[in-house]
C-alpha positions, -999 to 999 in steps of 0.1 A, spaced: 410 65 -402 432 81 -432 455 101 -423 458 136 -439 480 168 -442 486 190 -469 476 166 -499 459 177 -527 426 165 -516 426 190 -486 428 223 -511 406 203 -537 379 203 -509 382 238 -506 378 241 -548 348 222 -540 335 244 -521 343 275 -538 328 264 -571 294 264 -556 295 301 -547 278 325 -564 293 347 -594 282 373 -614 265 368 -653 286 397 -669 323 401 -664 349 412 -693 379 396 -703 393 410 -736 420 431 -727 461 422 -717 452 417 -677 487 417 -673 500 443 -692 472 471 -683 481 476 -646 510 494 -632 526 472 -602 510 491 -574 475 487 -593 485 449 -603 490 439 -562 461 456 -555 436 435 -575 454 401 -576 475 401 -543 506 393 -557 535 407 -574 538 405 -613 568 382 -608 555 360 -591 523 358 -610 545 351 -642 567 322 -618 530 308 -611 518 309 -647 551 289 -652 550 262 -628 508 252 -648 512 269 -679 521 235 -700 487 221 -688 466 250 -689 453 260 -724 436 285 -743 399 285 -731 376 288 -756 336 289 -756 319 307 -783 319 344 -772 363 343 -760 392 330 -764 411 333 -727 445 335 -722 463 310 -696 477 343 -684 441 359 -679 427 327 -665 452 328 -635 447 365 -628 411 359 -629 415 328 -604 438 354 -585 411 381 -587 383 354 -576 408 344 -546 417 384 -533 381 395 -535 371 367 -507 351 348 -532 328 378 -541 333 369 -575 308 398 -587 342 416 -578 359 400 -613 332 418 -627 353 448 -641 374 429 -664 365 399 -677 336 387 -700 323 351 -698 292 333 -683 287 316 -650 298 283 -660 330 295 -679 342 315 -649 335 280 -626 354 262 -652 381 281 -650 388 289 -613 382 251 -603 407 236 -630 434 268 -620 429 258 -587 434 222 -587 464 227 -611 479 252 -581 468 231 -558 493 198 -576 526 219 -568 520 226 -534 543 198 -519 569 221 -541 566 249 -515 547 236 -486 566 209 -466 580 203 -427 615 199 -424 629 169 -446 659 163 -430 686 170 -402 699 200 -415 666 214 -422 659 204 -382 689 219 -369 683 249 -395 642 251 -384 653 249 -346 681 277 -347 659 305 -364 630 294 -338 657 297 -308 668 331 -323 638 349 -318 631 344 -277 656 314 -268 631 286 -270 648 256 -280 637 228 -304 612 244 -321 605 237 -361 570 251 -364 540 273 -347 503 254 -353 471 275 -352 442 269 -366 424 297 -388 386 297 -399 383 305 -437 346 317 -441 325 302 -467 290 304 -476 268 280 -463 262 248 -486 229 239 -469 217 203 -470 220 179 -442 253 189 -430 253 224 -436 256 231 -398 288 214 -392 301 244 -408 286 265 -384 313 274 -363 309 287 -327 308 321 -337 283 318 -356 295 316 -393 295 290 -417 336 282 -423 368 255 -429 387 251 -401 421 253 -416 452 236 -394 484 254 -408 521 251 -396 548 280 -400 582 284 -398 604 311 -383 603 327 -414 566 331 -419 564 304 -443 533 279 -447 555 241 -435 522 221 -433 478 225 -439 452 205 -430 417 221 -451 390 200 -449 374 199 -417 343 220 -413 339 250 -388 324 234 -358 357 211 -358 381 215 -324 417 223 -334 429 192 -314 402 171 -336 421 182 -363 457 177 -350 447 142 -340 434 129 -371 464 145 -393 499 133 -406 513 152 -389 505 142 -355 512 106 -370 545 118 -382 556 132 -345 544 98 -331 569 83 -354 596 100 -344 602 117 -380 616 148 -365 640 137 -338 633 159 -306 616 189 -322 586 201 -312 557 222 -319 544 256 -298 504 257 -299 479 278 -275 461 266 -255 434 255 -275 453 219 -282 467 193 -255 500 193 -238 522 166 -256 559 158 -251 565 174 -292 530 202 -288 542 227 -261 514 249 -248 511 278 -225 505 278 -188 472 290 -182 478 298 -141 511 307 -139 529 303 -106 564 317 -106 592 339 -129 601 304 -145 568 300 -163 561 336 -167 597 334 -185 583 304 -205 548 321 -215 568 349 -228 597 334 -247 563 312 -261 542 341 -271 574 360 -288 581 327 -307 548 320 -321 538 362 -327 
């Protein structure tokens, strides 16, 4: 079985998806999306600052062009803030609807290809520690927080809702709350930051499914990360690198341990 983490073909799955959702006939798109709203408004609609919007636009700009169909010409600047708008308003993308003008296949066009071109850079910003300083690093801001030692990342998994793609498969999605969803494996470190994702596997997927069949695990097996190890709740197995809660504790050491876990991964 391949063995997957945070390559491009997870978030292109997701673009997949996305692209089949419905969006709205009539949107607008003629005016500076940049330059109209003041920073507070600007967050607001594209959750993100204007700084790092314009960092974004850099890091694609050079293979994202001009847009042209036979009603608009769209900016690279105003196809990202659209893909941003598309991405804030949960995929509603009626929501868009205020300030851009182009038709139902345009707007696809145009969030897929910004997507996938976002979605080439994220090894840039998304990666597990690469080395034994970034271990040591990874392990001290961990032990910082409630003394637990070793620790590079907190897993979780986190159910991104979608709408439901019917066909065959469509209930796989279904997860066991009743919506139709991604089950989306993600790794942070100390500092909040993304280090690893897994998003591909449908709803109805177990988070230990998941870990199982990703890099990662395959990574741990190997030894790529000395003695760290992962916290986790209890939703995934106990392994010598995946430390989970106790679910019955029995004394002040592992009500000490519970804590110091809780704090670490919260």
């Amino acid at each position: 079985m391949e063995l997957i983490d945070v390559d491009d073909v997870d978030v292109v799955d997701m673009v997949d998806i996305v692209e089949n959702i419905r969006i709205p006939r009539q949107i607008h798109i003629r005016r500076n999306l940049f330059n109209i709203y003041s920073n507070v408004e600007f967050f607001r609609r594209f959750r993100l600052e204007k700084g790092t919007a314009l960092y974004l636009l850099e890091k694609i700009e050079h293979r994202l062009e001009y847009f042209h169909n036979r009603n608009n010409s769209i900016s690279p600047m105003n196809q990202l803030l659209l893909t941003l708008r598309a991405y804030a308003s949960a995929g509603h993308f009626v929501a868009v609807g205020d300030f851009v003008h182009a038709d139902k296949s345009t707007v696809c066009k145009i969030v897929s290809k910004v997507s996938r071109l976002i979605a080439s850079i994220a090894r840039e910003f998304i990666y597990m520690p690469r080395n034994e300083v970034e271990i040591a690093s990874a392990q001290n801001k961990f032990y910082d927080i409630a003394g637990f030692p070793r620790v590079i990342g907190a897993i979780d998994g986190c159910h991104i809702k979608i709408q439901s793609q019917g066909g065959a498969d469509a209930e796989i999605y279904r997860n066991r709350k009743g919506y139709f969803s991604v089950n989306v494996q993600a790794v942070t470190s100390a500092d909040l930051l993304f280090q690893d994702i897994v998003a591909r596997w449908p709803g109805s997927t177990h988070d230990t499914t998941i870990f199982r069949n990703s890099r990662l695990m395959h990574r741990f097996n190997n030894g790529d990360f000395g003695n760290s190890i992962l916290l986790g709740d209890s939703g995934y197995m106990n392994l010598s690198y995946l430390f989970t809660p106790f679910l019955n504790v029995q004394n002040d050491g592992e009500r000490n341990y519970n804590r110091s876990h809780v704090q670490s991964r919260y």
